[in-house]
C-alpha positions in Angstrom: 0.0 0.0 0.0 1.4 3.6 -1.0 1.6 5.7 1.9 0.5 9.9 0.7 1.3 12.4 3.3 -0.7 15.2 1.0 -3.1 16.7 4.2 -2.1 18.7 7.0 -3.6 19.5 9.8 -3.1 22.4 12.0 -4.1 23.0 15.5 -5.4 26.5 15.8 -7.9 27.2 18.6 -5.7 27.8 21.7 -6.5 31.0 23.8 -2.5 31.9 23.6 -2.4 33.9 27.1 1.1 34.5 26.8 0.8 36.9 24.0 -1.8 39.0 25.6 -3.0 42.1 25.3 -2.0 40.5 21.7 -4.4 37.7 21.3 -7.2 39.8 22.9 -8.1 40.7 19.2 -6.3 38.2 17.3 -6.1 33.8 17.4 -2.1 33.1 18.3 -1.4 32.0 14.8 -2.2 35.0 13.2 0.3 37.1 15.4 2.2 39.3 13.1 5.9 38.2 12.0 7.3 41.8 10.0 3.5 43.0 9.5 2.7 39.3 8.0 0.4 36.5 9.8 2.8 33.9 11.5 0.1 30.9 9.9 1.2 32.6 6.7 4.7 31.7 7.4 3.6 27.7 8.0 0.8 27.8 4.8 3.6 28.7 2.5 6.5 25.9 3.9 3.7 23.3 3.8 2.5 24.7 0.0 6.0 24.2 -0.4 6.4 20.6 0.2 4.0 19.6 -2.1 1.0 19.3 0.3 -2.4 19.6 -1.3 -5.0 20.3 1.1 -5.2 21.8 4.6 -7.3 21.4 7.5 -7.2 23.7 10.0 -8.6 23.5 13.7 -10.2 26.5 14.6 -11.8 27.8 17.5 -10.8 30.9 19.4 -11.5 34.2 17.0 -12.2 31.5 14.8 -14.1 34.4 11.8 -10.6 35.7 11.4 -8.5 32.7 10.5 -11.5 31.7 8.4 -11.9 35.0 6.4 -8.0 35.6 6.0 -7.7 31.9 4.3 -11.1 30.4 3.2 -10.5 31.6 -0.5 -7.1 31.0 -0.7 -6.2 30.3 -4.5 -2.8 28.5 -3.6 -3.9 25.6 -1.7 -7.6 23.5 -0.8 -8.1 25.1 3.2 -10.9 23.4 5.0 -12.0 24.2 8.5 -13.2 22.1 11.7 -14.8 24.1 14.8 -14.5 23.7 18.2 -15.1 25.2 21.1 -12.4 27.0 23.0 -12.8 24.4 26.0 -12.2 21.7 24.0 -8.9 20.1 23.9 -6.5 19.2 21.1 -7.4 15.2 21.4 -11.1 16.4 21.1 -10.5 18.8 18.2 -8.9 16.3 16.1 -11.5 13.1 17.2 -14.3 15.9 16.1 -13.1 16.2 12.7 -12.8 12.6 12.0 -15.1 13.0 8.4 -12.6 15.6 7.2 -9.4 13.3 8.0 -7.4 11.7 5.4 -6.2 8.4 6.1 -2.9 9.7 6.7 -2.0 13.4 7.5 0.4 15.7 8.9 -0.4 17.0 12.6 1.2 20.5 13.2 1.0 23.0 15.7 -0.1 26.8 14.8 2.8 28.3 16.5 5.5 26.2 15.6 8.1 26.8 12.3 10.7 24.3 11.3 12.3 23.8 8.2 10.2 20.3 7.0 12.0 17.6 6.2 8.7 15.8 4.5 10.7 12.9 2.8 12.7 11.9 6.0 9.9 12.1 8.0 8.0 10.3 5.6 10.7 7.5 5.1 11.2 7.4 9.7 7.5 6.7 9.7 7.2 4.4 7.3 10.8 2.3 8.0 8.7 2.2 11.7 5.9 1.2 11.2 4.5 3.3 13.6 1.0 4.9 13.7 2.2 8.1 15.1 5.7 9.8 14.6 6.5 13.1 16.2 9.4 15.6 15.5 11.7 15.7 18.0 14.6 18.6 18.7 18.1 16.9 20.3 18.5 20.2 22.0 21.8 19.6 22.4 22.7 23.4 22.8 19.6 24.2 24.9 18.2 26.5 22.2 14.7 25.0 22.4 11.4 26.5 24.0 12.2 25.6 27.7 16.3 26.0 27.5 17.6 23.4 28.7 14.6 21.7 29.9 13.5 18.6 27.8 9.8 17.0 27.7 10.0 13.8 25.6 12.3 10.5 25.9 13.3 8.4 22.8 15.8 5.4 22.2 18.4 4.8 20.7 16.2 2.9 18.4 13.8 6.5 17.6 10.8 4.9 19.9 9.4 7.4 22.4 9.5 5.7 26.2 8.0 8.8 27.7 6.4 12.3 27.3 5.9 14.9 30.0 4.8 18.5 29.1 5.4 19.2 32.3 9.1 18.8 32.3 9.8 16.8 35.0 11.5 13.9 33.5 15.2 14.2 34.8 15.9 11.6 31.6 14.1 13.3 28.8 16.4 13.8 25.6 14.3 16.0 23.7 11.8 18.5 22.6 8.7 17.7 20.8 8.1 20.1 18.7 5.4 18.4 16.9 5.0 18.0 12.7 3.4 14.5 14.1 2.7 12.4 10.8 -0.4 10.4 11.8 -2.5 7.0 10.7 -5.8 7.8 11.6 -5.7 4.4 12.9 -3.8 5.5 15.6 -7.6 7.6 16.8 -10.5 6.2 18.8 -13.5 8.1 17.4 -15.7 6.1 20.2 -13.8 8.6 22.6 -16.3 11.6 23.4 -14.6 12.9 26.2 -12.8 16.1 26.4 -8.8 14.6 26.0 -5.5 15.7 24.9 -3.7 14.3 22.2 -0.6 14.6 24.0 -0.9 13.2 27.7 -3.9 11.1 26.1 -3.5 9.6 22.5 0.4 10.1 22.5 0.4 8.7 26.0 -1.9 5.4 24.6 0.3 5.1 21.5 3.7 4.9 24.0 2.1 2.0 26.0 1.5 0.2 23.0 5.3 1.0 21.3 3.5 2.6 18.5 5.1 6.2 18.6 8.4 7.2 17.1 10.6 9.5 16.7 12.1 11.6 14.1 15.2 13.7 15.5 16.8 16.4 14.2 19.5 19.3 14.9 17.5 21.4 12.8 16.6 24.8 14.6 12.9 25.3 15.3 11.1 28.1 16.3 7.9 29.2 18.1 5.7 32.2 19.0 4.3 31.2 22.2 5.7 34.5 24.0 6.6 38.0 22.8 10.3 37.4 23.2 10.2 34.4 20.5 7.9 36.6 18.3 10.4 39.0 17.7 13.3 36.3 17.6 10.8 34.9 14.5 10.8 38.0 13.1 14.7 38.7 13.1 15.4 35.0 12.0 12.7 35.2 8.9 14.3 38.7 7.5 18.0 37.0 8.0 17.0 33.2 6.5 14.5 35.0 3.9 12.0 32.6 5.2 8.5 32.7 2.5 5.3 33.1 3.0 2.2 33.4 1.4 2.3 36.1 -1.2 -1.0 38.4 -1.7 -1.6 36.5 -5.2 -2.3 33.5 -3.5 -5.3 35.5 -2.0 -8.8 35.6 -3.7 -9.8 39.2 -3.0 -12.1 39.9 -5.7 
């Protein structure tokens, strides 16, 4: 069977208190990088690699993230709605008639420069269900410093995840870019769950979720400081995004 990666999915409904007064008007994603939306910024990398359709997991300020893109000439942009409550387990179980049998699972405030092909060729070689993106960290450049939140072997299987940084024997940061079976989701579960402490958690117990790991930089705008550290890296790199042809506006 050919395995197609051509769907991602992004995770965009989070309140994103950190940026406040910020995301008092705005959803997190759509925070501006040099007068540009950071989602934007991830559209055009995963336009880039050849992905075909997007499906993006809206909820808080949900009318602006769905005005700025639903036209979009560049790529097909669907939408699934959740309430702000809702976690991002839930989110992604609730959109289960919009999934592809296999898709890309990204978060809306995370950039890193995609390796599709390797990731593709780590989840496959696997066999896993669920492969997450992991950062080595090895110069303490990632979200938390020095602090690490997910364990992987020496083999690229994941023994444990913590977002809350406790694990004294953590080797990594996820920084997500999961690439998902939908096999890997229960859509009997109707309870309000995390996809990280719940179906990551599930998939660990069962040896079913691996690890891609890289050296590669990332980078993230949960907090002003790594907004503006976006901004200086994406004028240095030239990092593209979206251009306004892309944009239906008539």
């Amino acid at each position: 069977m050919t395995i197609n990666f051509s769907q991602a999915v992004i995770l965009a409904g989070g309140l994103g208190k950190r940026l406040h007064p910020l995301t008092k008007s705005i959803p997190k994603p759509l925070a501006p990088v040099n007068n540009v939306p950071f989602l934007d910024y991830i559209i055009q990398l995963l336009i880039d690699n050849n992905f075909k359709k997007i499906l993006i997991l809206v909820g808080y300020k949900k009318n602006l993230i769905i005005e700025r893109y639903k036209n979009l000439k560049a790529i097909k942009v669907q939408f699934s709605f959740a309430e702000t409550f809702h976690d991002t387990g839930s989110r992604l179980l609730r959109s289960q008639e919009l999934l592809d049998d296999y898709f890309m699972l990204l978060y809306g405030d995370n950039y890193f420069p995609l390796q599709l092909l390797k990731l593709k060729s780590n989840f496959i070689k696997k066999n896993a269900l669920v492969t997450t993106t992991v950062f080595n960290n090895v110069k303490g450049t990632g979200e938390y410093g020095w602090r690490n939140n997910i364990e992987v072997d020496k083999n690229g299987k994941v023994i444990s995840y913590n977002k809350k940084l406790n694990n004294s024997s953590a080797n990594g940061v996820d920084i997500g870019f999961f690439l998902v079976s939908k096999k890997a989701l229960n859509f009997k579960i109707k309870d309000n769950i995390s996809f990280e402490n719940d179906i990551l958690k599930n998939l660990i117990k069962k040896e079913r979720l691996y690890a891609y790991c890289t050296n590669e930089q990332y980078y993230y705008v949960t907090n002003f400081e790594s907004l503006k550290n976006f901004e200086k890296v994406a004028i240095k790199q030239n990092i593209e995004y979206l251009n306004i042809k892309d944009f239906n506006i008539g």
